[in-house]
C-alpha positions in Angstrom: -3.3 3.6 -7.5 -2.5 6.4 -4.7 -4.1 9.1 -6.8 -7.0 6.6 -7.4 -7.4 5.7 -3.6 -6.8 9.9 -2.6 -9.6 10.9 -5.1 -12.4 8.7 -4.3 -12.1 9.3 -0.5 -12.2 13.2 -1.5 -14.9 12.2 -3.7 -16.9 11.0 -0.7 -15.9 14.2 1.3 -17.4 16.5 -1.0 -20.8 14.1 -1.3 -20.7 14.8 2.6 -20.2 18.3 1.7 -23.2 19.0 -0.8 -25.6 16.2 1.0 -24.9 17.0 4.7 -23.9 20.9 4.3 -20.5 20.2 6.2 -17.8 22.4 5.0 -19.9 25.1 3.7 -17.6 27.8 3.4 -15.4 26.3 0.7 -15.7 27.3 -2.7 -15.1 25.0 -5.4 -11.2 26.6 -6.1 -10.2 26.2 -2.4 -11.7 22.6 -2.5 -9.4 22.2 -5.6 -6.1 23.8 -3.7 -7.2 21.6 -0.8 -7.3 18.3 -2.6 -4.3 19.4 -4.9 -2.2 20.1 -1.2 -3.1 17.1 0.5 -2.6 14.7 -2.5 0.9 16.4 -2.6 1.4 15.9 1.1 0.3 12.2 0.7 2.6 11.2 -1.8 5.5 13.4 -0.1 4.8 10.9 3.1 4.5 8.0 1.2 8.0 8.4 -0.5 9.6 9.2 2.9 8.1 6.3 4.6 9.3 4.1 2.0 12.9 5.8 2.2 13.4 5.0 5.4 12.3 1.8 6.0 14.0 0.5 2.9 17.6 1.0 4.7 19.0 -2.1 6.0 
């Protein structure tokens, strides 16, 4: 459900990218890295977050 909810906001940021011309300079492999890198950040929150407030 997290991967789900991750790839259709990026989804919507590379619409913005090709409609609106934002974010020009990004090829299609450093948009992959970048997606790759922040879906792996996400999760790596998410799990920590849940760590520590799961302690009584």
């Amino acid at each position: 459900a997290m991967s789900v909810a991750w790839t259709a906001a990026f989804g919507l940021l590379l619409f913005m990218q090709q409609a609106m011309g934002l974010f020009g300079y990004l090829s299609p492999e450093e948009s992959l890295i970048w997606y790759l890198t922040s879906l792996a950040l996400f999760g790596i929150i998410r799990l920590l977050l849940l760590m520590l407030f799961k302690r009584p």
